[in-house]
C-alpha positions in Angstrom: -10.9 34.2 -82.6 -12.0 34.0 -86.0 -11.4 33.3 -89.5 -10.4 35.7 -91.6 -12.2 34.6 -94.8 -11.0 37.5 -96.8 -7.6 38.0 -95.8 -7.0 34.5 -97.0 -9.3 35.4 -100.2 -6.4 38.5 -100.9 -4.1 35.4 -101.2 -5.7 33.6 -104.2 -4.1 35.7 -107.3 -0.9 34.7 -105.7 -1.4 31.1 -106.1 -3.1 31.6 -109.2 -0.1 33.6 -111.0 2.8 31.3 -109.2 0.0 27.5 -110.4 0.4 29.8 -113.9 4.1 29.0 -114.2 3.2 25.3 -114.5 7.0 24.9 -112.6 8.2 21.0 -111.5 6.7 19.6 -108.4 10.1 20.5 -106.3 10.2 23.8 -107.6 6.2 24.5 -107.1 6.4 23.0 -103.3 8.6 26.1 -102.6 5.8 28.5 -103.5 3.4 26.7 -102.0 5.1 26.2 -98.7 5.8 30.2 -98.8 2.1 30.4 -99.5 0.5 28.4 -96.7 3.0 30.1 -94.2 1.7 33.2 -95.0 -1.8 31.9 -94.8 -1.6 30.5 -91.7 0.0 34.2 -90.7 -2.9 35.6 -91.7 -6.2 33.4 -91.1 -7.3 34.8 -88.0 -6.6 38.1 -89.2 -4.0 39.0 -86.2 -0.9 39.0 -87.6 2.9 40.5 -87.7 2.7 42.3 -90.5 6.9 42.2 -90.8 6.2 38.4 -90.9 4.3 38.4 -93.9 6.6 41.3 -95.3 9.2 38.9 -95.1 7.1 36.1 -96.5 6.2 38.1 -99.4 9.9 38.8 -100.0 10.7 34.9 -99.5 8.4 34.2 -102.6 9.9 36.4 -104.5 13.3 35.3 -104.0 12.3 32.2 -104.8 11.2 33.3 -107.8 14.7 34.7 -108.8 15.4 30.9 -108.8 12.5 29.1 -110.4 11.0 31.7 -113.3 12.3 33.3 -116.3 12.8 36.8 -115.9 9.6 37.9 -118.1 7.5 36.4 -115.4 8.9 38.3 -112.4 6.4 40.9 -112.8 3.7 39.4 -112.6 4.6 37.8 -109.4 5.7 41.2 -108.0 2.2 42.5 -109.5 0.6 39.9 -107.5 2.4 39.7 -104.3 2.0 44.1 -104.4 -2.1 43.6 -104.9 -2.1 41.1 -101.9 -0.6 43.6 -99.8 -3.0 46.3 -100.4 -5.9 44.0 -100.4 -4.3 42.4 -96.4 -3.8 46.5 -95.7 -7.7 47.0 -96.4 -9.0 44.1 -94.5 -6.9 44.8 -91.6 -8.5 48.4 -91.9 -11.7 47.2 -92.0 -11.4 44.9 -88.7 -9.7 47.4 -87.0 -12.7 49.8 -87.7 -15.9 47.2 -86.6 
């Protein structure tokens, strides 16, 4: 098994738009949790990729609840470039 180094890489403008909303403790744990789920989904770079669908969808649910509607897109924006970033590196692997 190994670590999949830059599937958990695609993750970091995620946490770095969602840290960008400067949210309350409470409300930031939500995104955070979401966040490490779909990291630990995705760190050994076998993964269902419905899981992290859903995971995807959970944050940005979430942030229905916890952001002002201005902000949504760049969330979506984020959570969209992850994806295709994941799609890529599960490309890649399955190629080598």
């Amino acid at each position: 098994m190994i670590y999949s180094k830059a599937g958990v890489n695609a993750l970091d403008k995620v946490r770095e738009v969602t840290a960008s909303f400067g949210l309350p403790l409470i409300k930031a744990r939500k995104f955070n949790g979401i966040s490490n789920a779909t990291e630990m989904q995705i760190e050994d770079g076998e993964y269902p990729a419905d899981a992290v669908k859903a995971l995807d969808q959970a944050l940005l649910a979430s942030a229905r609840w916890c952001i002002s509607e201005t902000e949504h897109p760049k969330l979506e924006n984020a959570v969209v470039e992850f994806e295709r970033k994941l799609e890529r590196t599960r490309q890649r692997r399955l190629k080598g």
